[in-house]
Structure formats: structure tokens, C-alpha cells
C-alpha atoms as a printed R data frame, in Angstrom:
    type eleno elety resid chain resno       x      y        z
1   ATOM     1    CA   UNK     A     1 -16.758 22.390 -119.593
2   ATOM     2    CA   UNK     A     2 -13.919 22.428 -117.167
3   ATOM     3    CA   UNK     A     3 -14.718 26.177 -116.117
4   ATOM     4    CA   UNK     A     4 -18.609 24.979 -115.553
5   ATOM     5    CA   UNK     A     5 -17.186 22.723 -113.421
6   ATOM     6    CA   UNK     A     6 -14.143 24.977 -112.041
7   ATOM     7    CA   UNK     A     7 -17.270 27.757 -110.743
8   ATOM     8    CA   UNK     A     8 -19.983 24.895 -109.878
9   ATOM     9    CA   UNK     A     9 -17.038 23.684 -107.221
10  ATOM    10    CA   UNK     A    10 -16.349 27.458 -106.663
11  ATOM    11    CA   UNK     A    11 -19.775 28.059 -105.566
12  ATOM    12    CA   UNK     A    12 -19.936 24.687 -104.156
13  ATOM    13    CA   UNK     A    13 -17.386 25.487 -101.941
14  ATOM    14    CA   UNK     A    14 -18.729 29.074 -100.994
15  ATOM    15    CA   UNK     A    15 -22.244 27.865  -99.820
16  ATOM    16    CA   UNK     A    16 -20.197 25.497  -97.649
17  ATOM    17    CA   UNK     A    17 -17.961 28.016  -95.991
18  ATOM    18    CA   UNK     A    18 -20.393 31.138  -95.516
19  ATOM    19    CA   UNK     A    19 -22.655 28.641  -93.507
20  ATOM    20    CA   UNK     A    20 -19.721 27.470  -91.554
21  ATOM    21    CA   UNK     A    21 -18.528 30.817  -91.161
22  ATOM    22    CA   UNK     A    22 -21.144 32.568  -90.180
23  ATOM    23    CA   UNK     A    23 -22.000 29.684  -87.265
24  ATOM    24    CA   UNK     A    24 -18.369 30.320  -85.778
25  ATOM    25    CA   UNK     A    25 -18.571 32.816  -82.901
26  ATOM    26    CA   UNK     A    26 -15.170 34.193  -81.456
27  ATOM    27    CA   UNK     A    27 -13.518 32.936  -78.734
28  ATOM    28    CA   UNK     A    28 -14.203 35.547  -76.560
29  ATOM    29    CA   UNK     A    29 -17.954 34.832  -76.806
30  ATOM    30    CA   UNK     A    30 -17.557 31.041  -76.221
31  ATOM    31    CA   UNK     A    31 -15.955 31.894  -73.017
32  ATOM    32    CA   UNK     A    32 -18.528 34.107  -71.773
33  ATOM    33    CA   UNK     A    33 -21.037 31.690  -73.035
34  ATOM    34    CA   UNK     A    34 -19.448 28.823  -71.094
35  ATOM    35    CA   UNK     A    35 -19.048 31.335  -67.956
36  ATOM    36    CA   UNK     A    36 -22.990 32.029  -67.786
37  ATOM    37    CA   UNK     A    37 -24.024 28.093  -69.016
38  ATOM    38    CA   UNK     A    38 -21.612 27.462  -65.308
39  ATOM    39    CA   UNK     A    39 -23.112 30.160  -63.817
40  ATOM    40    CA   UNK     A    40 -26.798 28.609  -64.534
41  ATOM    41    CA   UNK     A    41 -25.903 25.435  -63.665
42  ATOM    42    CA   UNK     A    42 -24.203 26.121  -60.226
43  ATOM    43    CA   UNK     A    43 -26.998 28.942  -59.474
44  ATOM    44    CA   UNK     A    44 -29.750 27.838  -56.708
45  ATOM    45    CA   UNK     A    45 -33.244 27.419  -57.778
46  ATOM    46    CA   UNK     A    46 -34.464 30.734  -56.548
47  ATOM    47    CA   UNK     A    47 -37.702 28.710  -54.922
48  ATOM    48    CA   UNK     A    48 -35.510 26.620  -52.689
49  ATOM    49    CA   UNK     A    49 -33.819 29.804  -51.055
50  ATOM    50    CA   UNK     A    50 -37.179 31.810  -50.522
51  ATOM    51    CA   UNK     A    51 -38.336 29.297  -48.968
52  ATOM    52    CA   UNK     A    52 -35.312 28.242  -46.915
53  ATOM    53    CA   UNK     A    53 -35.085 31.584  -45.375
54  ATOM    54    CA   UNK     A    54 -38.897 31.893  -43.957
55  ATOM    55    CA   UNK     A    55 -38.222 28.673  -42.270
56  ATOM    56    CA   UNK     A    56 -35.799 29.944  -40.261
57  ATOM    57    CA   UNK     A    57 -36.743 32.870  -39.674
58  ATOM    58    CA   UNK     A    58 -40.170 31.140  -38.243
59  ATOM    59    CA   UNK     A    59 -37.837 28.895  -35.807
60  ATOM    60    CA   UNK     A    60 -36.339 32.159  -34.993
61  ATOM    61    CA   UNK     A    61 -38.911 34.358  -33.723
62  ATOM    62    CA   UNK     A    62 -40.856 31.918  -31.095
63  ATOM    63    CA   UNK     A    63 -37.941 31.325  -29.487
64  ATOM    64    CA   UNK     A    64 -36.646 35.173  -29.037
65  ATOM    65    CA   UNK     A    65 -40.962 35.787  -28.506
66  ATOM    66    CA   UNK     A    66 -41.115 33.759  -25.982
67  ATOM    67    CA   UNK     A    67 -37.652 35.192  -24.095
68  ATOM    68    CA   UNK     A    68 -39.285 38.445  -24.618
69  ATOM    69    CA   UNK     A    69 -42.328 37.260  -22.844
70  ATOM    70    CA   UNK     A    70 -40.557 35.889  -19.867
71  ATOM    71    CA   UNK     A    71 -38.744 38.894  -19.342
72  ATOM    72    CA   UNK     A    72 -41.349 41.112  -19.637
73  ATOM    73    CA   UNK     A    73 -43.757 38.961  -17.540
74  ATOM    74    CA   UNK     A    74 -41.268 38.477  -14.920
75  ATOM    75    CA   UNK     A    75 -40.052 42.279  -14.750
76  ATOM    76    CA   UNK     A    76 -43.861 43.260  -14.332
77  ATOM    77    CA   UNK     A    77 -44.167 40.585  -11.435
78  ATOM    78    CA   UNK     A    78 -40.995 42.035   -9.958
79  ATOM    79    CA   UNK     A    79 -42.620 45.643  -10.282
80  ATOM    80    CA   UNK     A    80 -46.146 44.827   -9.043
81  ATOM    81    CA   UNK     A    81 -44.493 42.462   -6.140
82  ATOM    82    CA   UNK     A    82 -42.196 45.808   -5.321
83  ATOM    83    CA   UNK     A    83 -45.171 47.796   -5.188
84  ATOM    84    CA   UNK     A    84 -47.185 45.883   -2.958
85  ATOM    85    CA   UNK     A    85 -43.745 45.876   -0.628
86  ATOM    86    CA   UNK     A    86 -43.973 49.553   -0.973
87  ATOM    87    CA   UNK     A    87 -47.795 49.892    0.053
88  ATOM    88    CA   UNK     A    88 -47.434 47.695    3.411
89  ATOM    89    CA   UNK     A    89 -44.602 49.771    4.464
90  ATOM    90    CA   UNK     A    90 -46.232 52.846    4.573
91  ATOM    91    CA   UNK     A    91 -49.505 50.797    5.522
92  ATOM    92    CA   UNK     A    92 -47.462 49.528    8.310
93  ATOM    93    CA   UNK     A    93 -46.263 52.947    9.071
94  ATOM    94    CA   UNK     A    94 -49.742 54.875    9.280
95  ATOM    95    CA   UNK     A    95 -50.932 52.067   11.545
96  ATOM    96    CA   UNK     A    96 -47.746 52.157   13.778
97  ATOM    97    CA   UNK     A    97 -48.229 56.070   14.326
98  ATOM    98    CA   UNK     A    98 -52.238 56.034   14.518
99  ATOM    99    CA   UNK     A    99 -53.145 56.670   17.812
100 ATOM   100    CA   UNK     A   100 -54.842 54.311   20.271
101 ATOM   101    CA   UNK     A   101 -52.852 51.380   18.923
102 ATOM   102    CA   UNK     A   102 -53.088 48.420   21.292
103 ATOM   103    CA   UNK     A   103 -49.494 46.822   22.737
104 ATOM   104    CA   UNK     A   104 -51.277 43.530   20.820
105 ATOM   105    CA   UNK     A   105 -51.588 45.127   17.093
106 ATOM   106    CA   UNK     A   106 -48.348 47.180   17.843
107 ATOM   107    CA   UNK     A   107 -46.733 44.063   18.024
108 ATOM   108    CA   UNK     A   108 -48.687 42.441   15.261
109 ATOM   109    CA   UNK     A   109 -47.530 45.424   13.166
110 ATOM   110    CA   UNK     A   110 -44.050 44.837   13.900
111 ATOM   111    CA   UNK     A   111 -44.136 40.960   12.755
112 ATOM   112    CA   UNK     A   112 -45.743 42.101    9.717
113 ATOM   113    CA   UNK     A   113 -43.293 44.740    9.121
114 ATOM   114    CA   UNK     A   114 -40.536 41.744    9.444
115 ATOM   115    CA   UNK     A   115 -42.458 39.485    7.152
116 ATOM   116    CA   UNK     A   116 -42.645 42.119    4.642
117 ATOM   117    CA   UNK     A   117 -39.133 43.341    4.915
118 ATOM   118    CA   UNK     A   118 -38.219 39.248    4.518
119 ATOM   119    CA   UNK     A   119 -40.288 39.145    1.281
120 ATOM   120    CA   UNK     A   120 -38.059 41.902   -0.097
121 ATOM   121    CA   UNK     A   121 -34.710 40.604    0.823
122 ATOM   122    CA   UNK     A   122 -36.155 36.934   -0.983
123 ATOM   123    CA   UNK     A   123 -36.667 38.445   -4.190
124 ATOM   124    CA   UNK     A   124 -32.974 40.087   -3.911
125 ATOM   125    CA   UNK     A   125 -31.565 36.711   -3.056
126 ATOM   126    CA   UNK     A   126 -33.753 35.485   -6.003
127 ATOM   127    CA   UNK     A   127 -32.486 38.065   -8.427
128 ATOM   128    CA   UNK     A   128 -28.834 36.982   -7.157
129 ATOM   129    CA   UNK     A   129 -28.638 33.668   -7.605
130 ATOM   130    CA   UNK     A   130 -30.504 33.942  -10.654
131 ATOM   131    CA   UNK     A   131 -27.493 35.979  -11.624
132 ATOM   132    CA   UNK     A   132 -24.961 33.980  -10.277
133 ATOM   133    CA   UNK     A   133 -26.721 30.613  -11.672
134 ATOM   134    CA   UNK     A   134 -26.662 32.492  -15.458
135 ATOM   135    CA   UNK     A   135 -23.045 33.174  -15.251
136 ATOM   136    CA   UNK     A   136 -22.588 29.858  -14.503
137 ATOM   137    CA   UNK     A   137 -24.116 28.644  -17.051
138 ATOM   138    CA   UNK     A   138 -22.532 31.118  -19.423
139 ATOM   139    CA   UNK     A   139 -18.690 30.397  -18.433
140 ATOM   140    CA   UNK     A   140 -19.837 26.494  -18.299
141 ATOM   141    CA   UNK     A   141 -21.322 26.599  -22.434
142 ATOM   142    CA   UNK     A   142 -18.378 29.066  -23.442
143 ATOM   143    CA   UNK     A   143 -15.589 26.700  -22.137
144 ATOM   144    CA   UNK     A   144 -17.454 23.601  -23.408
145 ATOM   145    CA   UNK     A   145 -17.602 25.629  -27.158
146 ATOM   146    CA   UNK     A   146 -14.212 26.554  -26.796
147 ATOM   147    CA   UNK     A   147 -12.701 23.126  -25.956
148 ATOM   148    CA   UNK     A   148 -14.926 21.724  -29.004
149 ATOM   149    CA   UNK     A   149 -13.251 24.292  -31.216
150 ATOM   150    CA   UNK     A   150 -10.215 23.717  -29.840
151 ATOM   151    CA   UNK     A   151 -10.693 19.745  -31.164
152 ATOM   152    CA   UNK     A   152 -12.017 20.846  -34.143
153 ATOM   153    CA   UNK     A   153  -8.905 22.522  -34.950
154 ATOM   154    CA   UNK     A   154  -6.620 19.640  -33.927
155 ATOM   155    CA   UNK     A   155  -8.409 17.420  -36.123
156 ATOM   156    CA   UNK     A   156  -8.606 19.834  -39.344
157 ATOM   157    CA   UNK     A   157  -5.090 19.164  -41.611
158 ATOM   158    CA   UNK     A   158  -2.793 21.609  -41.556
159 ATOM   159    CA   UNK     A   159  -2.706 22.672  -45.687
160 ATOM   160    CA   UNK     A   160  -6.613 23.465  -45.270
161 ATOM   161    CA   UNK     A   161  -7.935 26.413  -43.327
């Protein structure tokens, strides 16, 4: 009787352990288990960054759109404005060297000729000061960024960079 007993604890004992056994994974695996259950938890919900990038993106483009569109609509007024210039002058010209010209239109020809030249030397100026007024601007927003910066890194401790 004591042997019956003796092997029922024996395989008692057995169907305990291989159960327990076999559920035991190394250590190695728990780590790498543990690394990717982090790695889940810590990733970004792939919706939330698709549609975080289109957003800006679509604040993006108007704004370099519409730059693009003042350029080009200002370099075409520029070029049709410098064209017109260009037509009076030799307009001007043709009518100066006609012959039978009165002393009256001669003269009328020669105020338009100033006018014109005028018009020209205004849309230099313009294109000057537009300049000038940009740089401006430009040293102005770079010295405000850098004195901000400058704060900024006052006020950040010096252990954390």
C-alpha cells in the first residue's frame, strides 16, 4: 500500500511540475516580452500622427501659396509696368524725330518724356525701400529671437541641457 501511495504522490507531483514547467519561459524572453509590452504602450496611435501631419501641412501650403502669388503677381506688374516704360520711350522718340512737329507737341513730348522717366525712377525707389524696409524687419525679428533665446537660456538650470 505504501508504494500505491509512494507512485500516486510520484505522479501527483509530476502532473504538477510539467504544467508549471512548461508555463515558465526564460528570462531572456520575459525581457523581450516586457521590452515590446513598453514598446506598445509608449507607441502613438498610428491615426493620431496621420492625421497630425496633413494638418500641418494644410496650414503650410496657403501661407507659402499665397507668398508665391504675391511675388509672382507683383514681378509680372513690375514687368508689364517696365514694358509700358519701354514703349513710351521709343513712342516718345519716333514722335520727337517725326517731322513737322509743332514747338507746342515738341514740348508736350518732352513733359511726357519727364513724366515717364519719373514713373521709372518711382518704382526703383519702391523696389528700394521695399528692400531696405525687409531688412529692417529681418535684423528687428532676428535680434528680438535672439534676446528671447538668450532668456530662455538664463532661465533653463544648469544640470539640464
Amino acid at each position: 500500500m505504501q508504494t500505491f501511495t509512494t507512485q500516486l504522490n510520484r505522479y501527483a507531483a509530476i502532473c504538477l511540475i510539467i504544467p508549471i514547467f512548461f508555463s515558465c519561459q526564460s528570462h531572456e524572453q520575459k525581457q523581450d516580452d516586457a521590452f515590446e509590452n513598453v514598446k506598445e504602450q509608449k507607441k502613438v496611435n498610428k491615426d493620431s500622427v496621420v492625421a497630425a501631419i496633413p494638418i500641418q501641412i494644410e496650414q503650410d501650403k496657403p501661407s507659402i501659396l499665397k507668398k508665391n502669388e504675391k511675388t509672382d503677381d507683383w514681378m509680372s506688374f513690375q514687368k508689364e509696368l517696365e514694358g509700358k516704360i519701354v514703349q513710351n520711350e521709343l513712342n516718345i522718340k519716333i514722335l520727337k524725330a517725326a517731322k513737322g512737329t509743332s514747338t507746342k507737341s515738341f514740348r508736350r513730348l518732352t513733359h511726357l518724356e519727364k513724366d515717364n522717366s519719373d514713373l521709372r525712377q518711382q518704382m526703383n525707389k519702391y523696389n528700394a525701400d521695399a528692400l531696405a524696409r525687409k531688412m529692417a524687419f529681418k535684423a528687428s525679428i532676428s535680434t528680438d529671437v535672439n534676446v528671447i533665446g538668450a532668456e530662455l537660456k538664463e532661465l533653463t538650470p544648469t544640470g539640464k541641457k
